[in-house]
C-alpha positions, -999 to +999 in steps of 0.1 A: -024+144+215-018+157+181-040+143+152-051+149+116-088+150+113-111+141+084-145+148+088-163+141+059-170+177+051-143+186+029-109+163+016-091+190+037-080+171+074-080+194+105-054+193+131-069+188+164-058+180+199-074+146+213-073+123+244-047+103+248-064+065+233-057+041+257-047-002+249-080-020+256-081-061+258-054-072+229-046-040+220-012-017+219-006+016+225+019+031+200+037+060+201+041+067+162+066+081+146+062+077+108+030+072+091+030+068+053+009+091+031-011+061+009-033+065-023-062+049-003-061+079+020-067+100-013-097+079-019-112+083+016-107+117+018-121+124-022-147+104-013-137+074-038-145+053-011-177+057+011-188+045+046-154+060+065-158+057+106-160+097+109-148+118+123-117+096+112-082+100+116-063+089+085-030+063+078-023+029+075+014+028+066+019+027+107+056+026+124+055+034+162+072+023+192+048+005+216+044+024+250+019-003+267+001-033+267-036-048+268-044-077+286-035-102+269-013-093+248+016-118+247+037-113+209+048-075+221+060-056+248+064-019+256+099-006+237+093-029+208+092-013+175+057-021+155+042-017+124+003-015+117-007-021+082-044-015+066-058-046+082-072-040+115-092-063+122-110-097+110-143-117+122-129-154+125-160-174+109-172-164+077-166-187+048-133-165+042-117-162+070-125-202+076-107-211+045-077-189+055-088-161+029-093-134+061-085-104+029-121-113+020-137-110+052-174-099+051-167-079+088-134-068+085-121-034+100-093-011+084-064+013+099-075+045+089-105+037+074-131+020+101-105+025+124-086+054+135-051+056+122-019+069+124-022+109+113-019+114+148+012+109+179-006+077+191-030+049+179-044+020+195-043-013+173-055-050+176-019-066+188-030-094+162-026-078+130+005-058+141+037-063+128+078-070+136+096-047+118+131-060+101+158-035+120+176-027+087+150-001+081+147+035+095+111+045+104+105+064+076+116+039+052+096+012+069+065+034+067+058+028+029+061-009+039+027-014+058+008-009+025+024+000-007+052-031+001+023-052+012-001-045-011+027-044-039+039-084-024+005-098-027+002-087-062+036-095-074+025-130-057-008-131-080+019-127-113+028-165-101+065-170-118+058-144-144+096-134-156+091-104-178+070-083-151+054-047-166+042-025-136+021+003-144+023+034-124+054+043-112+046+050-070+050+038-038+047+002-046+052+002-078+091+015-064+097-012-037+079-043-055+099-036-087+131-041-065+118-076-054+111-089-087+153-076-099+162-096-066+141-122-080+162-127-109+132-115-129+129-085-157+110-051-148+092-032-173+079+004-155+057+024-173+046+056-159+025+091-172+034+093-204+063+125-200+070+114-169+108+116-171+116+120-130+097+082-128+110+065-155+144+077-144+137+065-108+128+031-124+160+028-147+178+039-113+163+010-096+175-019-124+147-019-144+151-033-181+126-009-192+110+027-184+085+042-209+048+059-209+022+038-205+009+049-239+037+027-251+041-007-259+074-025-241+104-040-261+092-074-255+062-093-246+052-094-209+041-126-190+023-106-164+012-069-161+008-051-120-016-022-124-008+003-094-020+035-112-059+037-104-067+044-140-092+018-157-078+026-188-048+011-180-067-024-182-069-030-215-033-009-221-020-037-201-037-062-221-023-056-253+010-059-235+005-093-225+016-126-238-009-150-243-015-170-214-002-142-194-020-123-163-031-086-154-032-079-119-049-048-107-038-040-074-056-010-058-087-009-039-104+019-062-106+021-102-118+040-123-142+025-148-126-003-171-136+014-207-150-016-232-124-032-253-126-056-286-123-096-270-095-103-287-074-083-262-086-109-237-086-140-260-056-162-259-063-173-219-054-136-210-069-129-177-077-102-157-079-102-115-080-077-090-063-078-052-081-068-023-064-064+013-040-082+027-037-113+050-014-115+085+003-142+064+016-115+035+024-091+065+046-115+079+062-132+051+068-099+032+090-088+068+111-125+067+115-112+025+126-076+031+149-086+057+174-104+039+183-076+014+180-041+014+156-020-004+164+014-013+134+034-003+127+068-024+103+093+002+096+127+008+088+138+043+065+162+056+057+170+091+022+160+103+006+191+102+015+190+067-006+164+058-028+184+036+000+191+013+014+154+012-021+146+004-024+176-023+016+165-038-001+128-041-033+139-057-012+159-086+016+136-092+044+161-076+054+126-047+085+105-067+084+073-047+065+073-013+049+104+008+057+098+048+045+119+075+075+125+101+054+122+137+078+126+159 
């Protein structure tokens, strides 16, 4: 099969021809057809985050058709469409995953990460953390959904009832979770690159009350402030945005450093939390969500052996909405 190769060399991935995986004990094999282009990959492949299974094949934004079973494996069947997302895998009895916390897991496994992932015409996955895809989707706009609509849902969920919602960094997630919070009755405040017209237009194209730099302060207090953008600078941007008693969520897996900032930014029972992972629980309760209405998903598609471009388009700020690799 066909597959995207990082090595740990360079960022650039190699296109290689591997065996064919086959579905061990719980597992399915998945044709893929769609993988989305994430941020995270960025990371792994810049070296932003260390300790990748190598040689590794990339992507965690996963839609596939599966083409056979493990033993075992009773919640799919071959024919079924799936979706893999970033988690992969879980240990069952630490602290975490015993209080129903499994994001915090301290021997957890990720798609495209510790795991091989879906840069390539088939994957293996644990059946466990796969996921039913809602039918209204096409498989390029359900790709985007296995991470940037995940990770986007469990940060929107960390805003509690927040109504006036700013969301920093106009991308992937920052496109679909915005549409949530309008369905939500709620206000949207986008703020992008400062100059960026093409994102704040996206955003004002997709109801929100609001598009400006983030070097700019919003019309109106916020209750709650998503930071997508992996900029630490952001934090304390956000910060003066912010009502008193109001929340900033940060919502990637890799920042860089938060620069010091006077306390009173923070007084006022300001707080400021993080997101890591996901649980099966936002997988599947984000599917039931998405579902009953239907997002409009922005993406530009490349083939897979394109990959290095996607990847390059990401890095530079040239992707408007999500990056999805087309696999077959």
């Amino acid at each position: 099969m066909r597959a995207m190769i990082f090595d740990g060399t360079s960022p650039l991935l190699r296109e290689a021809d591997l065996p064919n995986p086959i579905a061990d004990t719980g597992q399915l094999l998945i044709d893929v057809h769609a993988c989305g282009v994430c941020r995270t990959d960025l990371h792994v492949v810049d070296g932003e985050l260390d300790k990748p299974k190598l040689p590794l094949v990339p992507g965690h934004e996963i839609v596939g058709v599966v083409a056979s079973v493990g033993v075992g494996v009773t919640d799919f069947e071959p024919g079924d469409r799936v979706g893999v997302p970033w988690l992969g895998h879980t240990c069952g009895h630490c602290r975490y995953c015993g209080a129903g916390r499994e994001n915090l897991c301290d021997a957890p496994a990720f798609t495209g990460y510790t795991i091989d992932g879906g840069y390539a015409e088939r994957v293996v996955a644990d059946s466990r953390y796969c996921l039913h895809l809602p039918a209204r989707y096409s498989d390029i706009e359900a790709a985007p959904l296995m991470c940037a609509g995940l990770i986007g849902y469990r940060t929107l969920a960390m805003a509690g009832d927040a109504r006036r919602i700013g969301i920093y960094g106009f991308g992937a997630a920052a496109h679909i979770i915005a549409q949530v919070v309008r369905h939500q009755g709620r206000m949207v405040y986008a703020f992008t690159r400062p100059g960026d017209a093409a994102a704040q237009q996206l955003a004002l194209d997709l109801k929100a009350n609001w598009a400006g730099g983030s070097d700019e302060l919003p019309p109106d207090e916020l209750d709650a402030a998503l930071i997508f953008a992996p900029a630490g600078a952001l934090v304390p941007a956000a910060l003066k945005a912010v009502a008193k008693g109001g929340v900033v969520v940060c919502g990637g897996i890799h920042m860089s450093d938060i620069p010091s900032f006077p306390y009173a930014l923070l007084w006022g029972e300001r707080r400021v939390v993080s997101v890591a992972n996901l649980t099966r629980d936002d997988g599947r309760a984000f599917m039931k969500l998405v579902a009953q209405f239907h997002l409009e998903m922005r993406t530009t598609e490349y083939p897979l052996a394109d990959a290095n471009r996607a990847l390059a388009d990401l890095r530079e700020g040239r992707v408007t909405g999500a990056a999805v690799l087309r696999v077959r």
